[in-house]
Structures are given as C-alpha cells and as structure tokens.
C-alpha positions as CSV (number, residue, x, y, z in Angstrom):
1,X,9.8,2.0,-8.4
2,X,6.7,2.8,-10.4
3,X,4.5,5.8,-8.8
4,X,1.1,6.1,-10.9
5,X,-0.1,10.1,-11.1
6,X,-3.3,11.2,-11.6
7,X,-2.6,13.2,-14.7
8,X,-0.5,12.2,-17.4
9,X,2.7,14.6,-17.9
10,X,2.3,17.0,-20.5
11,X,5.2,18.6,-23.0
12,X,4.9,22.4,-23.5
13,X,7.4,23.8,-25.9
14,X,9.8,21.3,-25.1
15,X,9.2,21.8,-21.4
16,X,7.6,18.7,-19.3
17,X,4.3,19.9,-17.1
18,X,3.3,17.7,-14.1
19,X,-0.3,18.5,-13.2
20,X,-0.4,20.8,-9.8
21,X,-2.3,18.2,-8.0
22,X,-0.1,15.8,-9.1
23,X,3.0,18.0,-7.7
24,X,1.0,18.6,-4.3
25,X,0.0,15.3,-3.8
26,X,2.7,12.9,-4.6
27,X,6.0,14.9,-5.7
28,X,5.8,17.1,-2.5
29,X,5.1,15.0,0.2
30,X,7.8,12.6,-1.2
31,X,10.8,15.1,-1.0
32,X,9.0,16.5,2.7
33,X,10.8,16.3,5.8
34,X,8.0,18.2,7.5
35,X,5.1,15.4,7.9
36,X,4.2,14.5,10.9
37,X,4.8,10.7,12.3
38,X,3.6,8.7,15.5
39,X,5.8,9.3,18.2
40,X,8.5,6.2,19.0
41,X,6.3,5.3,22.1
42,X,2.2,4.3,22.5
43,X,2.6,3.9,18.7
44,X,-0.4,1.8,17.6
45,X,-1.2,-0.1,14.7
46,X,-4.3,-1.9,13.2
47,X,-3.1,-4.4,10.7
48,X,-6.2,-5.5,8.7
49,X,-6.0,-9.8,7.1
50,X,-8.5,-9.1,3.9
51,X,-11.4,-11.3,3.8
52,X,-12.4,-14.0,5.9
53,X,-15.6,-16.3,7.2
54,X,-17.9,-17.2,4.0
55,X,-15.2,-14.5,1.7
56,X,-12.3,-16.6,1.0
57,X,-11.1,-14.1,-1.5
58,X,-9.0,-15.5,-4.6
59,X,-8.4,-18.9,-4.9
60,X,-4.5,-20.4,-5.4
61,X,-4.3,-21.8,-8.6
62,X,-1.8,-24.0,-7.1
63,X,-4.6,-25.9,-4.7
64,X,-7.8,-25.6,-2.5
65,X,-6.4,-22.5,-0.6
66,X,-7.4,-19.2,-0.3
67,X,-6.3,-15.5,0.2
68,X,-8.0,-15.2,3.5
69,X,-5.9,-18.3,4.9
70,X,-2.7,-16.2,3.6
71,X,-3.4,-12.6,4.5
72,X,-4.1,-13.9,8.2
73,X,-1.0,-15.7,8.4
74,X,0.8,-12.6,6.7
75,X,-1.0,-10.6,9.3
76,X,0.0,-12.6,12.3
77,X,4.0,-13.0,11.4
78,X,4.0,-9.1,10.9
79,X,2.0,-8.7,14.4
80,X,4.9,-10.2,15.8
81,X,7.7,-8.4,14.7
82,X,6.0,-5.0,15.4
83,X,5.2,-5.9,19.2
84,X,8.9,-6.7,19.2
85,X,9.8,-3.1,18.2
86,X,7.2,-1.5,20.7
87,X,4.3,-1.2,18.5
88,X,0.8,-1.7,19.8
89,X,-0.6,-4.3,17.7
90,X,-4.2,-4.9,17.1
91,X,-6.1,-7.4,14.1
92,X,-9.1,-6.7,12.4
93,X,-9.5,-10.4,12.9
94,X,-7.7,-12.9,14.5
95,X,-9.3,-15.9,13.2
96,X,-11.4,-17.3,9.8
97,X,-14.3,-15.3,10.5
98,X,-16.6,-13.1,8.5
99,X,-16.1,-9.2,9.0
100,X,-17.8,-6.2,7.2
101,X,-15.4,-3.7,5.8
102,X,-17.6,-1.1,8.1
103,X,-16.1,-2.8,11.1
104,X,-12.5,-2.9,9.8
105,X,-12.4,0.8,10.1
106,X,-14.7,0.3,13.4
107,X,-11.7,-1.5,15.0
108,X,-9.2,1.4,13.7
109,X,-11.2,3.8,15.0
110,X,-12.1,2.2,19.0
111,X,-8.3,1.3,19.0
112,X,-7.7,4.7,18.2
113,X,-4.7,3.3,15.6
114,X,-2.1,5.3,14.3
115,X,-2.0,3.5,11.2
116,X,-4.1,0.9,8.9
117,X,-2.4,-1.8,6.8
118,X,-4.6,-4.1,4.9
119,X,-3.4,-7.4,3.5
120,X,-4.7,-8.9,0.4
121,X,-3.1,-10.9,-2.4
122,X,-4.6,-10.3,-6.1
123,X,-5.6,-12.6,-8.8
124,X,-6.4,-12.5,-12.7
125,X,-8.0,-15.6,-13.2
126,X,-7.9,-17.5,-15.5
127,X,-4.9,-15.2,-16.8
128,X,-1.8,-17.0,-15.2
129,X,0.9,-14.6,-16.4
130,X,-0.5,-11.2,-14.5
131,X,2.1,-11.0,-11.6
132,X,3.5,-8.3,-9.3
133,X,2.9,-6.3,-6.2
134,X,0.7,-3.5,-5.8
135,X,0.6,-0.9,-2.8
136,X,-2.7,1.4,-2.9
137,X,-3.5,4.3,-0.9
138,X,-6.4,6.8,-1.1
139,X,-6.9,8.8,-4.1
140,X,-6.8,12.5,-3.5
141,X,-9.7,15.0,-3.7
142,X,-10.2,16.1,-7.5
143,X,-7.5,13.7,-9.0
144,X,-8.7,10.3,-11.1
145,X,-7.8,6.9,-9.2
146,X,-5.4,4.1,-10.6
147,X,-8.1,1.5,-10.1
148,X,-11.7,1.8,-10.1
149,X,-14.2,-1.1,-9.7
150,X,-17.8,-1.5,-8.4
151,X,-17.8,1.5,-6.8
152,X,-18.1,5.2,-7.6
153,X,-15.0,7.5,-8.3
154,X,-16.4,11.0,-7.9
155,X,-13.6,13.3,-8.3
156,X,-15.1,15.7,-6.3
157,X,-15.6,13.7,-2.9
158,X,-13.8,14.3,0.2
159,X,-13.1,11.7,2.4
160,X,-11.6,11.7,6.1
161,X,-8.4,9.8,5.2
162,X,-7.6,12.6,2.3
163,X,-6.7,14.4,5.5
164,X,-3.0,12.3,5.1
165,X,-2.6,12.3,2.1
166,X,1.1,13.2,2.0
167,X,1.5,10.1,4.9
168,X,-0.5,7.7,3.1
169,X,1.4,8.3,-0.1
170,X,4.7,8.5,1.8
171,X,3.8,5.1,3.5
172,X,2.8,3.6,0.5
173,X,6.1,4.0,-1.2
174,X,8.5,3.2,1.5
175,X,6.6,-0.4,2.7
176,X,6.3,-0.4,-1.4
177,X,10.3,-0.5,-2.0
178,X,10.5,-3.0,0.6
179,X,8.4,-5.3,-0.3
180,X,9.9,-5.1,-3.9
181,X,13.2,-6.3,-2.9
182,X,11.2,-9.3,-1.2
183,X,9.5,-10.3,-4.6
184,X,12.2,-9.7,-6.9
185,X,11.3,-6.0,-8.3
186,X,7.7,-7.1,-10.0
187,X,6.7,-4.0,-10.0
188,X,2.9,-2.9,-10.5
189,X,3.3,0.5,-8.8
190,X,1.7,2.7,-6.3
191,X,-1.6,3.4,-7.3
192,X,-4.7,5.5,-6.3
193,X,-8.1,4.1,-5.4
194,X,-10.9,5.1,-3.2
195,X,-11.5,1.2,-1.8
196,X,-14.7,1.8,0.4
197,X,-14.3,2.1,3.8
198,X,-11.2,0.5,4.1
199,X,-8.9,3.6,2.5
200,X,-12.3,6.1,2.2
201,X,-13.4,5.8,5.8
202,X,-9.8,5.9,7.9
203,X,-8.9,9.2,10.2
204,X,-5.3,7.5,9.5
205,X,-2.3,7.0,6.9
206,X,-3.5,4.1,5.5
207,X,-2.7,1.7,2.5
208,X,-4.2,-1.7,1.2
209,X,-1.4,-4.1,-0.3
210,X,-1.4,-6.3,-3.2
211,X,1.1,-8.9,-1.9
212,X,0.8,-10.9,-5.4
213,X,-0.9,-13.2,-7.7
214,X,-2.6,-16.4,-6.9
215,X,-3.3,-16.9,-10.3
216,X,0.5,-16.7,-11.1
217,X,1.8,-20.3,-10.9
218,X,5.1,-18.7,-9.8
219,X,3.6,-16.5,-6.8
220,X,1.4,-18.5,-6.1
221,X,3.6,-21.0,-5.3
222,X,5.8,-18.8,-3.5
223,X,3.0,-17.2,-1.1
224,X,2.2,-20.8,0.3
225,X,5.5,-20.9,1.3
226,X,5.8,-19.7,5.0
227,X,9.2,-18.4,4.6
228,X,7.9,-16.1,2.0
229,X,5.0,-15.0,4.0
230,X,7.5,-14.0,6.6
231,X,9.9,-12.1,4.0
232,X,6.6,-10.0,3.3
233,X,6.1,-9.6,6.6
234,X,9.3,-8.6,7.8
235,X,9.2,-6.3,4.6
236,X,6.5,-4.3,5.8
237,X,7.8,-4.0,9.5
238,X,10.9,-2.8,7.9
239,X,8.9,-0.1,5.9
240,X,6.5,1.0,8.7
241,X,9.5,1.2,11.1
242,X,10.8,3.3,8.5
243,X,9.0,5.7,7.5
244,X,7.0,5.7,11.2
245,X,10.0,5.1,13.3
246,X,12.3,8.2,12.3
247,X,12.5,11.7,12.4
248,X,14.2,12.8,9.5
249,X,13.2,12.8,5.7
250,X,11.3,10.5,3.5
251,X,13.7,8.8,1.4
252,X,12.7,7.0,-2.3
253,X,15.4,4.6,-3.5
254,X,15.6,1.4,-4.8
255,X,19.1,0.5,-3.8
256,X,20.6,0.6,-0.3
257,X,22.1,4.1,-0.6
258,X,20.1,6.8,1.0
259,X,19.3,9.6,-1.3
260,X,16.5,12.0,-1.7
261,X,13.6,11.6,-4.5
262,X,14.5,12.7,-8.2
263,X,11.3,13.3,-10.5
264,X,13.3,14.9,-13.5
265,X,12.0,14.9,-17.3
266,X,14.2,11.6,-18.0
267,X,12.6,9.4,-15.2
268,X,8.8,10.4,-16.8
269,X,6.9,8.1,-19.6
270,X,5.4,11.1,-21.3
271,X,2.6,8.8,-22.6
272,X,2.1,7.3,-19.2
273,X,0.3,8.0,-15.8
274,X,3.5,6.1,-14.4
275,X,6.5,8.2,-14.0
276,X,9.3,6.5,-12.6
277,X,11.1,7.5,-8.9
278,X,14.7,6.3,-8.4
C-alpha cells in the first residue's frame, strides 16, 4: 500500500532520514496502540455522497451518468451495513439535491458525528488510462500536501481536524487496504490535502475517498455496476469497523495475516514522496 509523506526521504552517509514530521505524523500513529476510538456503543457516523443538485461531478465516460448518482448509492448501501453493526448513521444528503460544502461539516457538527467519510469517484478526462483509488485525509500543520488545487496550501495553517491527525491517517489507511482488495490493488496511495471544509473544517477523523475513475473505461464500467458499489461499500464498513470497532493496535497489511507496520530503508523510494508500507 502506497502511503505519500510530506518530505522526501533523504540518505545521509549511507543512512536513510525520514523527515521528523513525517515520523510524527504518519510513521507513529501507524505502529500506535494508544489512539483513542469511539466507544462500541452511541457510535455515530456522518457519511458524506460528494456532489449533488446542479453539481453532478465527473461524467462516466461509459454514458449520461454522473458521480453524484454513484457516490449516493455508495453512500446508501454503506448506510446500511453500518446501522446493522450498531452505528448511528446520518447522510449529508439523502437525495439529488444541491448542498454547500459549509453545510456538510454543518451536519457533522449538529449530529455531533464521530467520524466523516466523504464519497467521490475521480476522473482525468479526456485521459482514459488514469485509474486507481485514492484515500485523502488532512494534511498536517507545517508539512506540503499530496494534492493541491484551487485553493491555498499554507504550510503554516492550523485547522480543527489537525487535532486527529494520527486517527485520520490511521483511518485512511485501514478503509484504504480494504478497499484495495475490492478494486484489484490499483493503487494511487494515501495522500495529504487540505480539501476546504470537508477535511479543513471537521472536529473529527475524517477522510475523503477517491473510489475510481470515470474516465477509465474499465472502472467506469465497473462502478455502474451495483454489485461493485456494494463491494466498495462493504469495504469501507469493513475498514471503519476496524480500525473504529477494536481496542487493540492499528495494523497495516496487505495480506490477511495480522502484523504490525514495517517502514524499513528497503520498503522507501528514495527519489519518492511515496514510501511503501507492507
């Protein structure tokens, strides 16, 4: 599983250097057993369709049919399976309607949520062959983000959800993993980005998840499929009952065997911000 760090590794006198912040903010928390988790009962969660109303989001290049129709439907399935296991469910929407990303927090924060997932699927138009999933959380105070776009990335901003940022990146990677055995290990990484409102504005772990290309012909062909949708969505239950629903350590692997995190010199792309986490 690809993990993206702020800083690329450096080699001193033969010796590999991960930046401090780097080692703080997403080496540490993923070896932790000390964070902090909702408790098994009352746990609530807002799960957040992206886009809707007049913004459709990207367009299938398979048809006329848009991310907003997916990420709702994506939404409801993995509503579902969480009221099953106790959780307290709430949507930022329930419906094709129009909705600021002010109010998405809004509905995080009068729900008093103990999470925030937000559902999108990506596209590269008119590139076809970009394809993959990508799991974002917030970027930390004084570290570069994975992904900037219209918006400002002033290392030196605080925001309220940098307050979890061992839980977000900790939730990020295990819903990450799950979802990667869902879509057949097209990997794009964990990644770092200070999305307004949605990641900036939370008082909660929270991620935003790039379920996939609808510019790909292959995913995009596979997200219309409601069977898929409901892989992805019992993917992310699976990773939020996890890393939510346990009291013992976080634990990164990609295979079924359950074994802590290893960041060693061998698993780093010196060149890279990726390093990779077995």
């Amino acid at each position: 599983m690809e993990l993206w760090l702020g800083f690329a590794p450096q080699l001193i006198d033969n010796q590999l250097f991960v930046n401090a912040l780097d080692l703080k903010k997403t080496v540490q928390p993923l070896l932790s057993a000390d964070t902090i988790w909702p408790t098994r009962t009352n746990r609530i969660i807002v799960i957040d369709p992206g886009h809707g109303g007049e913004d459709a989001g990207a367009k299938s290049i398979l048809g006329n049919r848009y991310e907003k129709e997916f990420t709702l439907d994506w939404a409801r399935r993995l509503a579902s399976l969480l009221t099953a296991k106790g959780w307290q469910v709430y949507l930022t929407r329930a419906n094709d309607s129009d909705l600021a990303l002010s109010n998405r927090v809004a509905v995080a924060e009068q729900r008093k949520g103990d999470l925030f997932v937000s559902l999108h699927f990506n596209s590269a138009a008119p590139n076809e062959d970009q394809a993959g999933l990508e799991t974002y959380c917030l970027t930390p105070s004084g570290m570069p983000s994975s992904l900037t776009r219209s918006f400002e990335d002033d290392l030196t901003l605080t925001f309220p959800n940098n307050s979890f940022d061992g839980q977000n990146v900790q939730l990020a990677c295990v819903v990450h993993r799950a979802l990667l055995r869902v879509n057949g290990n097209h990997d794009r990484g964990v990644r770092r980005a200070r999305f307004p409102a949605v990641l900036r504005g939370q008082q909660r772990p929270a991620i935003l998840i790039e379920g996939g290309y609808l510019s790909n012909r292959r995913e995009a062909r596979l997200i219309s499929e409601p069977g898929y949708r409901q892989k992805l969505a019992q993917a992310v239950a699976n990773g939020i009952e996890e890393v939510a629903g346990r009291d013992h350590e976080i634990v990164v692997s990609t295979d079924d065997k359950n074994q802590r995190s290893e960041l060693s010199p061998e698993n780093l792309q010196g060149s890279s911000q990726r390093p990779v986490a077995r």
